[in-house]
C-alpha positions as CSV (number, residue, x, y, z in Angstrom):
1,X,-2.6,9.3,12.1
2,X,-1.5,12.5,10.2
3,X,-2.6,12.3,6.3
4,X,-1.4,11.2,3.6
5,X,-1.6,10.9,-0.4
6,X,-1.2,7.7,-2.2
7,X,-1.2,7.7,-6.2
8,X,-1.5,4.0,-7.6
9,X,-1.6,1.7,-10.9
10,X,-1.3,-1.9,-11.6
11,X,0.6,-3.1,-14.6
12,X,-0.5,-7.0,-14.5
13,X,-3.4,-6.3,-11.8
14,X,-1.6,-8.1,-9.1
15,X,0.8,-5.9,-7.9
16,X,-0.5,-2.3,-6.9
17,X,2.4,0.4,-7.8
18,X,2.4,3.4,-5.7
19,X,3.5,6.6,-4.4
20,X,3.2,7.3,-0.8
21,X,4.0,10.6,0.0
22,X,6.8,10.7,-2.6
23,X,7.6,7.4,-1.2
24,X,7.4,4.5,-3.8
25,X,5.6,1.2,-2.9
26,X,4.5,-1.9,-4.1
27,X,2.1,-4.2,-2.4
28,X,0.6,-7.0,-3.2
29,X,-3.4,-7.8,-1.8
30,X,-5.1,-11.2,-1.3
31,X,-9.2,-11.0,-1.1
32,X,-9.5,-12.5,2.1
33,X,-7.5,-12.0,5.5
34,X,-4.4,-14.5,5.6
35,X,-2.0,-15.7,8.3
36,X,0.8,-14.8,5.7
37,X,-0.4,-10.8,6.0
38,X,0.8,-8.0,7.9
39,X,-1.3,-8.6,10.9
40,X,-3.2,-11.1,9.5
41,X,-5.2,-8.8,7.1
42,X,-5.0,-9.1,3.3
43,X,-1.3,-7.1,2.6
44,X,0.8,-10.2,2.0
45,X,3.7,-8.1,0.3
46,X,5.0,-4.6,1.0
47,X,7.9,-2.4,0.0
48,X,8.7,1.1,0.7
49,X,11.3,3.2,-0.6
50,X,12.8,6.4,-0.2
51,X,12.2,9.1,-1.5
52,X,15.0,8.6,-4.0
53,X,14.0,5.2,-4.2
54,X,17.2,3.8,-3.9
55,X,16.8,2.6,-0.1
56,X,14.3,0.2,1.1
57,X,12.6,1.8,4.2
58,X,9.4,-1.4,5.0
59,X,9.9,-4.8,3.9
60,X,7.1,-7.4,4.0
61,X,7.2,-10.7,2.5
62,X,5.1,-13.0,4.9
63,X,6.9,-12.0,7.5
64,X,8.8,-8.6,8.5
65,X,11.6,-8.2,6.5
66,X,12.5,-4.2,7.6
67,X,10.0,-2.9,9.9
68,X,9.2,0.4,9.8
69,X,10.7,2.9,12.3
70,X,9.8,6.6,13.2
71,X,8.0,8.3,10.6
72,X,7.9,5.9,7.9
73,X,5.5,3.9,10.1
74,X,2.5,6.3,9.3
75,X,3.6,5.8,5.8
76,X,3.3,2.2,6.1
77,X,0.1,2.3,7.9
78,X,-1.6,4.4,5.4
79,X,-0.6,2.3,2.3
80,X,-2.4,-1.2,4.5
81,X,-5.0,1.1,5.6
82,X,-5.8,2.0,1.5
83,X,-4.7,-2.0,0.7
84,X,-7.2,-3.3,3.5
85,X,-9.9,-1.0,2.0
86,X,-9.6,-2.5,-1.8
87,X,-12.5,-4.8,-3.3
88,X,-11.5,-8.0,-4.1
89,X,-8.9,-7.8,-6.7
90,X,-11.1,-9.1,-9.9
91,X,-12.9,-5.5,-9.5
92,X,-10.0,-3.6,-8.7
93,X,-7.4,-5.1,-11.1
94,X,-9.2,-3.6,-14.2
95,X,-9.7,-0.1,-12.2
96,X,-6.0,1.1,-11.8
97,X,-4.9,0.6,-15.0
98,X,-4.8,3.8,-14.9
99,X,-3.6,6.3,-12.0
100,X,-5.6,7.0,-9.1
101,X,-5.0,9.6,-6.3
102,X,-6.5,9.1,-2.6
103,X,-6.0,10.7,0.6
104,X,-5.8,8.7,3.5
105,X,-6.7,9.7,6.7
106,X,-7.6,8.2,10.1
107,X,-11.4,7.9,9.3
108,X,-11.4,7.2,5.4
109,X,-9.7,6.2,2.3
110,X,-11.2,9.1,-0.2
111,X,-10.1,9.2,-3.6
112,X,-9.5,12.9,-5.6
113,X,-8.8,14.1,-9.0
């Protein structure tokens, strides 16, 4: 899996707000692994959009709405790589109130000023 950066907020500290490689994204994390989550992990809610942010590129509400195709899959699999990696959401909600910038990569999810 190539690298990537992923800048992220919350507003209400449910929904994460992102940027994926100029990509914007919103996801939404559960605490524990669920049957409703991309591959049963913790991701129950995902959308990616282009660059411009006018076209939806992934889809996930409890079920594959647009999968991802070509290269937009490493950018799919490096925002539920970063997602799968969170604490449970009463630590993080209160964290990324502010923006935070990580760099994901195939061993680690390491965050950078």
């Amino acid at each position: 899996m190539a690298d990537h950066k992923i800048t992220v907020h919350t507003e209400d500290g449910i929904w994460l707000l992102g940027v994926v490689d100029d990509h914007p994204f919103e996801a939404k994390v559960c605490d524990e692994a669920s049957g409703f989550g991309i591959d049963c992990g913790r991701v129950i809610k995902l959308h990616i959009r282009g660059k411009q942010a006018s076209s939806e590129i992934v889809a996930y509400e409890r079920g594959w709405d647009r999968f991802p195709k070509g290269a937009h899959k490493g950018l799919a699999r490096a925002v539920i790589r970063f997602c799968e990696s969170l604490p449970e959401q009463e630590i993080w909600r209160g964290t990324f109130l502010t923006e935070r910038h990580f760099l994901v990569t195939e061993d680690d999810v390491l965050e950078y000023e």
